[in-house]
Rosetta silent file (secondary structure, phi, psi, omega in degrees, C-alpha in Angstrom):
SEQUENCE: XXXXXXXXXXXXXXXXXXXXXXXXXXXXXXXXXXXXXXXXXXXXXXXXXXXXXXXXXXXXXXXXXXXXXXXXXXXXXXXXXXXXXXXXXXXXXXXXXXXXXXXXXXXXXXXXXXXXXXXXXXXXXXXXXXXXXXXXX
SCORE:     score description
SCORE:     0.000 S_00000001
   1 L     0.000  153.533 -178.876    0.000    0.000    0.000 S_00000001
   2 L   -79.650  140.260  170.577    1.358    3.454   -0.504 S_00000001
   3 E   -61.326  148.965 -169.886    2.759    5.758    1.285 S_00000001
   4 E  -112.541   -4.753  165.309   -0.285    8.583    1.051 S_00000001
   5 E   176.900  142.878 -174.210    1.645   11.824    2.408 S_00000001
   6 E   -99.710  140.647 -171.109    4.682   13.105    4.384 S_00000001
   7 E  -129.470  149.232  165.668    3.561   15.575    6.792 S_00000001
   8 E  -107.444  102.326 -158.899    6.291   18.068    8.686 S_00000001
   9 E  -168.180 -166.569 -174.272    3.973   18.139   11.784 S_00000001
  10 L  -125.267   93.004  165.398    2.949   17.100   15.428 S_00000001
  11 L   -40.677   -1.495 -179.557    1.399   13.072   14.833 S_00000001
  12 L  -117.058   22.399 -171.540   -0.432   13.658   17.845 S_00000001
  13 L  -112.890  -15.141 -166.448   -2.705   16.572   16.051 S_00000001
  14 L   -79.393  176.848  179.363   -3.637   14.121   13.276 S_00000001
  15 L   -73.040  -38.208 -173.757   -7.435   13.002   12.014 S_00000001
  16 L    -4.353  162.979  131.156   -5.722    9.536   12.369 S_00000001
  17 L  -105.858    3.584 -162.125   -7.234    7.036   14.504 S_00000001
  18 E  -148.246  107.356  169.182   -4.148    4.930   14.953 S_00000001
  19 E   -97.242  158.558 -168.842   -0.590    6.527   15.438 S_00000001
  20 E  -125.594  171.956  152.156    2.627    4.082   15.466 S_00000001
  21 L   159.557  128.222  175.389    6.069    4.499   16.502 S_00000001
  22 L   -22.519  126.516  120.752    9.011    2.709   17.502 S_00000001
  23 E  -168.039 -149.612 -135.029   10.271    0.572   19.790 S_00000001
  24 E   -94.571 -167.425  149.993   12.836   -1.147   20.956 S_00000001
  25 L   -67.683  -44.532  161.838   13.360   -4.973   22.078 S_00000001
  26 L   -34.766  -13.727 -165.937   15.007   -4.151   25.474 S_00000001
  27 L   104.011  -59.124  177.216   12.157   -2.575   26.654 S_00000001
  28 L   -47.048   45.680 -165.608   13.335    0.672   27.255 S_00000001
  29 L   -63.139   14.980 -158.404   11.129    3.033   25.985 S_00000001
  30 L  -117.737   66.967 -176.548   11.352    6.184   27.765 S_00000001
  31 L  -153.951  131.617  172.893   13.708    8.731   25.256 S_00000001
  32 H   103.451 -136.238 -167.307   12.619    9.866   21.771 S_00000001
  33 H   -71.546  -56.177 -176.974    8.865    9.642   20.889 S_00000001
  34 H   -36.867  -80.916  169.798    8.283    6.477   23.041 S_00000001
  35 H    13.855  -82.208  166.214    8.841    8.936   25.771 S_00000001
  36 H   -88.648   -5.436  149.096    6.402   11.229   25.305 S_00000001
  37 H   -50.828  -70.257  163.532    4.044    8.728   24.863 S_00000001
  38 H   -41.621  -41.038  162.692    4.879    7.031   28.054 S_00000001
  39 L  -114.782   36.696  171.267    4.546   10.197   29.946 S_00000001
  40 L  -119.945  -27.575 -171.459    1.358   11.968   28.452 S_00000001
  41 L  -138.127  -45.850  153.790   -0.613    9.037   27.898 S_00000001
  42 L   -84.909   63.168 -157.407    0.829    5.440   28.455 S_00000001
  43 L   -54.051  -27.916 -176.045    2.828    5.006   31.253 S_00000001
  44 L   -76.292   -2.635 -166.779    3.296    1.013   30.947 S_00000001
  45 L   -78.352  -28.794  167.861    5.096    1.599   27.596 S_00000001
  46 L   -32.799  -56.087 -179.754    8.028    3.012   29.377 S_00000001
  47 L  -146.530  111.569  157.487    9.773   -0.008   30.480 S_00000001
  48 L   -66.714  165.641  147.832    8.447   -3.290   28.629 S_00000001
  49 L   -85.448  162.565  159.218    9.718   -7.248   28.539 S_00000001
  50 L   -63.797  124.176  164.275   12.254   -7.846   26.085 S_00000001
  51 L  -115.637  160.983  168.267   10.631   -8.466   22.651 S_00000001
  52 L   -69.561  127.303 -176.617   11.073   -9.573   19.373 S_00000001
  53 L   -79.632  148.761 -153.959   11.509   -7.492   16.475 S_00000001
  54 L    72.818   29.990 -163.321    8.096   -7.286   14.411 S_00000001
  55 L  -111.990  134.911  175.909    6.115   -7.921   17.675 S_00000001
  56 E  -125.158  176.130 -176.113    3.543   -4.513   18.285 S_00000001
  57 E  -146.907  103.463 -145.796    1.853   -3.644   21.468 S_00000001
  58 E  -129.792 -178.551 -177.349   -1.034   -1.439   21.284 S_00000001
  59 E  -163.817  143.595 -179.290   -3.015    0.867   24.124 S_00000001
  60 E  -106.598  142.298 -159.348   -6.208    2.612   23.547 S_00000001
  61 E  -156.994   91.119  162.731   -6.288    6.348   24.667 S_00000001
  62 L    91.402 -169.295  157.721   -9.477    8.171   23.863 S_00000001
  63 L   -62.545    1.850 -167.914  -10.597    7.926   20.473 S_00000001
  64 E  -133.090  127.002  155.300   -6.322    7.248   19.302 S_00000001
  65 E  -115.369  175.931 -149.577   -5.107    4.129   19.907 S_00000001
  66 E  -130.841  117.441  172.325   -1.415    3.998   20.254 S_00000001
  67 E  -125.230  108.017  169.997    0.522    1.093   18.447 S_00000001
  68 E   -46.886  103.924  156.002    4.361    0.439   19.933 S_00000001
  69 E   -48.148  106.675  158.181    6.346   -0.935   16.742 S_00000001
  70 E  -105.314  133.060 -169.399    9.385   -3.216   17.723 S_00000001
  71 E  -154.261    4.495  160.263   11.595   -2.448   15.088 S_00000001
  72 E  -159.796  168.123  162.221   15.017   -1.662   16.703 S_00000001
  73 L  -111.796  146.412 -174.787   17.670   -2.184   18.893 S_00000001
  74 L   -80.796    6.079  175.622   19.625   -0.361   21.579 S_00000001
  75 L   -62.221  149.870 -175.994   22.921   -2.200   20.074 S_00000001
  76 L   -88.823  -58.720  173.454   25.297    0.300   18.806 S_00000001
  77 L   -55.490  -50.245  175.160   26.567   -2.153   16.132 S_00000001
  78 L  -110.425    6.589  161.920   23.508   -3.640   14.296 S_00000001
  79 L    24.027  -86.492 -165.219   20.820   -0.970   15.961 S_00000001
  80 L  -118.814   43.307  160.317   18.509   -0.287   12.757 S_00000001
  81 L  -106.054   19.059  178.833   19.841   -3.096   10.110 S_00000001
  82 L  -117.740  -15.375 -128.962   16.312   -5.012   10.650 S_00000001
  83 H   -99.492  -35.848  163.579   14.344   -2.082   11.319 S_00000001
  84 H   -39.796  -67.792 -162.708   12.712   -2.287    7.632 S_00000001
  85 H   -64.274  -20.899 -176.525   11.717   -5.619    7.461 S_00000001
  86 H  -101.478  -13.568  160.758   10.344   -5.568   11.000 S_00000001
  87 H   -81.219  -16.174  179.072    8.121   -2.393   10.414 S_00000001
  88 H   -67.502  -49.526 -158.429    6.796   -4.331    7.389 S_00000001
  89 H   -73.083  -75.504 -166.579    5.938   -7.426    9.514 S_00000001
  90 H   -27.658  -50.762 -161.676    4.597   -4.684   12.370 S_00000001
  91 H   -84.862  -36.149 -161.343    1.975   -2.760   10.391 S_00000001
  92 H   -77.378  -32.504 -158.002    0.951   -5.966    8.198 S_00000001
  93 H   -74.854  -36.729 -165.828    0.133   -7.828   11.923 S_00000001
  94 L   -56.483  135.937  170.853   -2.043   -4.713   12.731 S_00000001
  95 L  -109.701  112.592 -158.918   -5.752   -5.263   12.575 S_00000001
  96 L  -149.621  128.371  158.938   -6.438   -2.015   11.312 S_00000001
  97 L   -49.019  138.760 -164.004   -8.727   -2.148    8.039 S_00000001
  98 L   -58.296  -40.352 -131.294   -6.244   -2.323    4.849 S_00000001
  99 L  -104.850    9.464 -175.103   -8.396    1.146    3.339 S_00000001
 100 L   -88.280  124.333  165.575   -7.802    3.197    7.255 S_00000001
 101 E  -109.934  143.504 -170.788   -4.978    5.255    6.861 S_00000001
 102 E  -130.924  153.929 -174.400   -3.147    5.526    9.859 S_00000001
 103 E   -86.494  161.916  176.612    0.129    8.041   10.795 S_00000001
 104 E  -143.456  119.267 -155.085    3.376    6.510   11.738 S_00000001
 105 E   -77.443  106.867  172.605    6.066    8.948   13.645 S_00000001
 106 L   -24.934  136.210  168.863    9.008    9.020   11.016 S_00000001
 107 L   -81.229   77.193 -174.879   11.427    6.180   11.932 S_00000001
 108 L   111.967   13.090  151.260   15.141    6.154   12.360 S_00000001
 109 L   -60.248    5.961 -176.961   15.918    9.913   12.423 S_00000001
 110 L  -104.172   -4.301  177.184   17.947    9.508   15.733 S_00000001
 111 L   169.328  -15.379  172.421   20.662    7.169   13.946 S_00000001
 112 L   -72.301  163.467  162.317   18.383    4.702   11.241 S_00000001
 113 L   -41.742   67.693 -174.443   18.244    4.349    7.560 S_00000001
 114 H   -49.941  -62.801 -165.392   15.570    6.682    7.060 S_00000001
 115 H   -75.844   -0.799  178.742   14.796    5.984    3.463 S_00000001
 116 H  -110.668  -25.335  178.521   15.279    2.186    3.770 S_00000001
 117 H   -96.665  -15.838  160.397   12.961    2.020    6.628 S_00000001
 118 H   -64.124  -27.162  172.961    9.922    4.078    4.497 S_00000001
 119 H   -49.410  -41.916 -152.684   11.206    1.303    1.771 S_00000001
 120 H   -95.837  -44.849  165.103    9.560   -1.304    4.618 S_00000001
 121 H   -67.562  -13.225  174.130    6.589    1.148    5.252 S_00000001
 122 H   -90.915  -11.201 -175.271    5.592    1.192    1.765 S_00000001
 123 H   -74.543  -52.437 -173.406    6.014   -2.574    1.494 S_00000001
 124 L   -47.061 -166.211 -177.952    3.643   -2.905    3.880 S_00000001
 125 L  -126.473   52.394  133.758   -0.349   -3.599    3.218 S_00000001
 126 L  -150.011 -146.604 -160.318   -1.351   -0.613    4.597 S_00000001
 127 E  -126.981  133.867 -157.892   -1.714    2.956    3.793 S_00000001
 128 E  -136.647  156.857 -177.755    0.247    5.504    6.377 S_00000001
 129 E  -128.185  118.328 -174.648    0.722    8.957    6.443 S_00000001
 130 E   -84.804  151.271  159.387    4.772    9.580    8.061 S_00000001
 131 E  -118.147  146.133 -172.435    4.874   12.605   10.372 S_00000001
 132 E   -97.136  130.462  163.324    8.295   14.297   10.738 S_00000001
 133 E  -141.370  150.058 -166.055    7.978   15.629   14.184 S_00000001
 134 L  -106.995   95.790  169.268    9.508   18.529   15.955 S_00000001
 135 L  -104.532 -155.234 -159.875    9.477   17.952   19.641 S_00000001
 136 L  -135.561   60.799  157.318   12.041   18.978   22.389 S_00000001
 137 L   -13.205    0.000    0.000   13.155   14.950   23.175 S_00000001
């Protein structure tokens, strides 16, 4: 499915009903997006079990539900050299209707392949709108 638009924006402002975003297998959720997620709306997301990459997690908040992505690692050496293939597996696992477009919080600007991991969101079978987003981390 396609990507359907890059937005330079705040993902938590969208029409959306279902926002994504990364994280990791250690667990350790509480720096980047994951973060601010853990401390405006999900608090359990902070510190996880160890997971698998392509494994999701989701939390309902409101009218948004919120679905945790594992699609990296806190290894310095191989970090983000899965991180396509395991957002492809992530979003196709979602039960989200294929024609629901849902946003997904750009991926891998803190140290990933950016353009190899939208290669993995466009693979997928559904249809996402990335948001670029400019917080204060």
């Amino acid at each position: 499915m396609p990507i359907v638009d890059k937005i330079k924006g705040n993902v938590l402002e969208t029409d959306c009903l279902h926002i994504c975003f990364a994280i990791n297998i250690q667990g350790d959720n509480s720096r980047g997006f994951s973060g601010i997620i853990a401390r405006e709306y999900w608090p359990d997301i902070e510190k996880t079990k160890k997971m698998m990459l392509g494994e999701t997690i989701g939390w309902k908040c409101g009218s948004i539900t919120f679905h945790g992505l594992v699609c990296y690692s806190l290894d310095q050496v191989h970090g983000w050299d899965e991180t396509p293939d395991a957002v492809t597996k992530c979003l196709n696992s979602l039960s989200i209707p294929d024609d629901e477009v849902i946003a997904i919080v750009r991926i891998g600007e803190g140290g990933g392949r950016e353009e190899d991991i939208e290669g993995g969101i466009a693979r997928s079978n559904k249809n996402v709108v990335i948001y670029r987003n400019y917080f204060n981390f």
